[in-house]
C-alpha positions in Angstrom: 19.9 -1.7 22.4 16.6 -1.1 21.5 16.2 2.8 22.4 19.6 2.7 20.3 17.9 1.7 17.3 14.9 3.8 17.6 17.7 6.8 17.4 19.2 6.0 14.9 16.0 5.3 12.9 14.8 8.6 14.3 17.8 10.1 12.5 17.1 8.8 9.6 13.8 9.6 9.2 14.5 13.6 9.9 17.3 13.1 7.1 14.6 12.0 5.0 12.0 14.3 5.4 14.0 17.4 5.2 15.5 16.7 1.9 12.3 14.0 0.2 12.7 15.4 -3.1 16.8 14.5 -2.9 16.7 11.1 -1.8 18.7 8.7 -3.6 16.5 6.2 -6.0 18.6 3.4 -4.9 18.5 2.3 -1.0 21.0 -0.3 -0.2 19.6 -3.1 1.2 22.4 -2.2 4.6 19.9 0.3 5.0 16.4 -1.1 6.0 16.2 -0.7 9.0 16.6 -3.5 11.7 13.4 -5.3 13.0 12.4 -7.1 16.2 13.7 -10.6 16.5 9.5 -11.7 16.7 9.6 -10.9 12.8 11.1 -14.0 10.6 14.0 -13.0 8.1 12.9 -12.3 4.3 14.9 -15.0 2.3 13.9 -13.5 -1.1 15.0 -9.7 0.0 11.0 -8.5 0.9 7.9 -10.0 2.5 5.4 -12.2 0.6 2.6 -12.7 2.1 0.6 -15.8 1.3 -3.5 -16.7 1.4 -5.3 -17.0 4.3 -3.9 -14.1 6.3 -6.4 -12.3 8.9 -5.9 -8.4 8.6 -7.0 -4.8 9.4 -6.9 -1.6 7.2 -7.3 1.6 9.7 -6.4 5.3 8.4 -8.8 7.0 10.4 -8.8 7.8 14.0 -6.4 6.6 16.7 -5.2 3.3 15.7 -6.5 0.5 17.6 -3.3 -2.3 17.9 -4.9 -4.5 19.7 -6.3 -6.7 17.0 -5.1 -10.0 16.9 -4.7 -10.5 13.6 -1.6 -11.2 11.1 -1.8 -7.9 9.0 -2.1 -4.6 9.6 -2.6 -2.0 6.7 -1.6 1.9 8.2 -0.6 5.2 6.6 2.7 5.7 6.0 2.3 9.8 7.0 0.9 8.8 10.7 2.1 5.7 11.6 5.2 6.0 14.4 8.0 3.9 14.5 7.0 3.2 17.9 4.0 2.0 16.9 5.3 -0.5 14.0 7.4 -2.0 16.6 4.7 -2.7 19.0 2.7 -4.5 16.3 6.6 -6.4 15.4 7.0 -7.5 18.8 3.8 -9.3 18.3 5.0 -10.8 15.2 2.3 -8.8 13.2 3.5 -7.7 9.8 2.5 -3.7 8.9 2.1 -2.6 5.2 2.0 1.5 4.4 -0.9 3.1 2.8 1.0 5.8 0.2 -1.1 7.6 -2.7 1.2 6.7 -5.9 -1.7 7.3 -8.4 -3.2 10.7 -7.0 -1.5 14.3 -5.4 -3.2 14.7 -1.7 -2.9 18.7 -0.5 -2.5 17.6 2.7 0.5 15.4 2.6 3.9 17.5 4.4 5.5 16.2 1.1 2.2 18.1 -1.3 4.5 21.4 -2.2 7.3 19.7 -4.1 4.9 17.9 -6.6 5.5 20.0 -9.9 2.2 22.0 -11.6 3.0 19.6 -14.8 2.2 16.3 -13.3 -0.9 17.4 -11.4 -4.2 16.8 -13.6 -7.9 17.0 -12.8 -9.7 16.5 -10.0 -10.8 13.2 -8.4 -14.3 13.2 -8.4 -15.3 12.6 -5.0 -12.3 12.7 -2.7 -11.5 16.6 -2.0 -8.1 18.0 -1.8 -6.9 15.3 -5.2 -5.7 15.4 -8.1 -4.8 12.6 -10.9 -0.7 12.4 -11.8 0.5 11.9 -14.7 2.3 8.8 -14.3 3.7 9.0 -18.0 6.2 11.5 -16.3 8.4 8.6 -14.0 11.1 11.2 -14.2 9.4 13.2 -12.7 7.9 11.5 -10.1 11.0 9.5 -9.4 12.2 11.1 -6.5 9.3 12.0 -5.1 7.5 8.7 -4.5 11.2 7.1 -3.8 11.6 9.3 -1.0 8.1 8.2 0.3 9.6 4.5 -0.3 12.6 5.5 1.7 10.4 6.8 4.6 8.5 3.7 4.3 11.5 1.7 5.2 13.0 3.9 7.6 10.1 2.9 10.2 10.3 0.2 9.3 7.1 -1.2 7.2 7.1 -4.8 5.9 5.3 -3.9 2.9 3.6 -0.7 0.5 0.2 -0.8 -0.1 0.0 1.9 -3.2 -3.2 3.4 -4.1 -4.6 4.6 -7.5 -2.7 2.2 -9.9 -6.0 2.3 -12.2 -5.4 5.8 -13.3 -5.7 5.0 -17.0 -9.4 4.1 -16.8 -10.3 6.9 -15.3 -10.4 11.0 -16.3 -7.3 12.0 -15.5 -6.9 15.3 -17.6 -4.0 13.1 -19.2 -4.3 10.8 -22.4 -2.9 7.6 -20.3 -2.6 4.6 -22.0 -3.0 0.5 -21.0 1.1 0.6 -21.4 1.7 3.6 -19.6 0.0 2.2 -16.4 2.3 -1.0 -17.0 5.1 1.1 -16.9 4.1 2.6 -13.8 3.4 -0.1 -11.8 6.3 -2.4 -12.7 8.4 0.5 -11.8 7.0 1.3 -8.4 7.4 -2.5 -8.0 10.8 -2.5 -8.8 11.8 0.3 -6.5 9.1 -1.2 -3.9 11.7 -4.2 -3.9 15.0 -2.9 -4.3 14.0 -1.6 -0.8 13.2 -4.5 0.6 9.2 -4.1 0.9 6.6 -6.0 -0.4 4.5 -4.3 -2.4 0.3 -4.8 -3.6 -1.4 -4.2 -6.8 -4.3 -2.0 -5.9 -7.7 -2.1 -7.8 -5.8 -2.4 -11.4 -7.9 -5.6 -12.1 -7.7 -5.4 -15.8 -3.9 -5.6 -15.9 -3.6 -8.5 -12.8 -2.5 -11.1 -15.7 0.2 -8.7 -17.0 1.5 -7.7 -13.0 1.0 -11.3 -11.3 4.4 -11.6 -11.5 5.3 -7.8 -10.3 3.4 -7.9 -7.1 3.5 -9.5 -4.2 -0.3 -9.4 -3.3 -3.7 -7.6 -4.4 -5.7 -5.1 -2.9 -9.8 -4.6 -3.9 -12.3 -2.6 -3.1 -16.0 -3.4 -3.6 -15.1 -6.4 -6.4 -17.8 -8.1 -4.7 -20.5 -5.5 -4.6 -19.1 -4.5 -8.2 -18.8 -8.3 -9.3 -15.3 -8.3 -10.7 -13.3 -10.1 -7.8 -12.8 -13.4 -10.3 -10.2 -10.5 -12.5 -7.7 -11.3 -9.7 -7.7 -14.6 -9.3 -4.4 -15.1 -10.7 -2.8 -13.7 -8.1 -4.4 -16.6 -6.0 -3.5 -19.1 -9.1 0.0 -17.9 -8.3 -0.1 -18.4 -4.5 -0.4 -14.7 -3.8 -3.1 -13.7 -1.4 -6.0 -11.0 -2.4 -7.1 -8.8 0.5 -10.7 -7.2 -0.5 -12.4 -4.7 1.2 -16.6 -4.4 1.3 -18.0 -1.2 3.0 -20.9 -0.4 4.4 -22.0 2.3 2.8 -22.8 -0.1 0.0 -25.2 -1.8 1.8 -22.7 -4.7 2.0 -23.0 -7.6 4.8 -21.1 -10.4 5.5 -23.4 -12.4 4.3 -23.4 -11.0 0.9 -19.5 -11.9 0.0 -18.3 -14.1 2.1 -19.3 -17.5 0.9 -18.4 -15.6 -2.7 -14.5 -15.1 -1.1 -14.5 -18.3 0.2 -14.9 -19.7 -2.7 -12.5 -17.4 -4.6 -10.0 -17.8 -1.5 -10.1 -14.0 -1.0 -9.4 -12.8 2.3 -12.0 -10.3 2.9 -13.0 -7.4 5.6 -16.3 -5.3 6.0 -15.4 -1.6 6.6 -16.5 1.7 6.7 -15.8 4.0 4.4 -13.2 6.3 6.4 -11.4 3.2 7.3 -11.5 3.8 10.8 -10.9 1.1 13.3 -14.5 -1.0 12.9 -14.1 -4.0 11.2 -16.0 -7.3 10.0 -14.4 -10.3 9.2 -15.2 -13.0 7.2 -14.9 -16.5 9.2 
């Protein structure tokens, strides 16, 4: 039964990568794919995660499944189906990594992003490029096709990056209500596929997407002192995963009395998010 499966979610993975840019915007929920018994039924239709959850992040080097933790956080590009079903059997649930804020040139999906929604470069991270997330239309197909691969293997959840694109220089005169628009809409499409989705670094607008999201992802709100912005997520019962890196000069010891305190469930990393981790007790 098993090897069965893994065909026929096989299949439909090929379908989906050979025509991305075609792929319907609505998935019918008949067409998540099935998931080992060791992973409990969604009442509500996706996963929601609640606080206090141990967890990894790893994009970087051969993935290391042996973690016994309750989380894992992979890219959706490299991650196998083979290897989400290992982590299922284990009753471990896996969130995918996708880049819904920024164009990557090395994604197999990079060509069929038009010129007009690429903007300027992001400063520090070569091969990027802002979108212009004003144009949903445009983007519509592309990042539902990456939600439709998502499911396919069989991910629990989305863990989107670069919802924040509005504070930063885009090449594109984004506003506070176009980043709303955004976000509630990858939500919405996050959902009508059955996958949880996180708010990622977008702590200005947390009050206005509580109730959007299923969870929050940080980076350096300790070192950068602006974790407390997301505590209604925890006000709500949703968890905040946060992520400290080395790089900062960031120990344990620095944040995790802090996310204690806040209820954050926090991780010490380096900054290619390989398979090292840190976690708070």
């Amino acid at each position: 039964m098993r090897m069965k499966l893994n065909l026929l979610r096989l299949s439909a993975l090929i379908l989906l990568i050979t025509s991305a840019c075609s792929a319907p915007t609505d998935t019918p929920a008949a067409q998540v794919p099935h998931q080992p018994e060791a992973i409990p039924q969604d009442t509500d239709g996706w996963w929601q995660p609640e606080p206090g959850l141990s967890w990894q992040i790893q994009y970087a080097g051969e993935v290391d499944l042996s973690l016994n933790v309750d989380v894992y956080d992979l890219d959706l590009f490299e991650t196998s189906i083979e290897e989400i079903d290992a982590l299922h059997a284990r009753g471990i649930r896996v969130v995918c990594y996708l880049n819904a804020g920024a164009w990557e040139d090395w994604r197999p999906d990079s060509a069929d992003f038009p010129e007009a929604v690429l903007g300027r470069d992001y400063t520090g991270w070569p091969g990027e490029r802002w979108l212009d997330i004003r144009r949903i239309e445009m983007l519509e197909p592309l990042m539902t096709a990456r939600l439709d691969l998502c499911a396919a293997k069989g991910f629990d959840g989305v863990d989107p990056d670069n919802l924040d694109g509005y504070t930063n220089t885009t090449g594109f005169d984004l506003t506070a209500d176009d980043q709303l628009a955004y976000n509630r809409w990858l939500a919405e499409a996050a959902h009508a596929r059955g996958l949880g989705i996180g708010l990622k670094n977008d702590p200005d607008q947390a009050v206005e997407l509580v109730d959007a999201f299923d969870w929050a992802t940080v980076e350096s709100c300790f070192n950068e002192s602006w974790c407390a912005q997301v505590t209604p997520f925890i006000e709500a019962g949703k968890p905040v995963f946060a992520i400290e890196y080395i790089d900062n000069k960031m120990t344990l010891t620095d944040f995790c009395d802090q996310a204690a305190d806040l209820s954050i469930d926090a991780l010490l990393k380096q900054r290619q998010l390989d398979d090292w981790q840190a976690a708070c007790p």
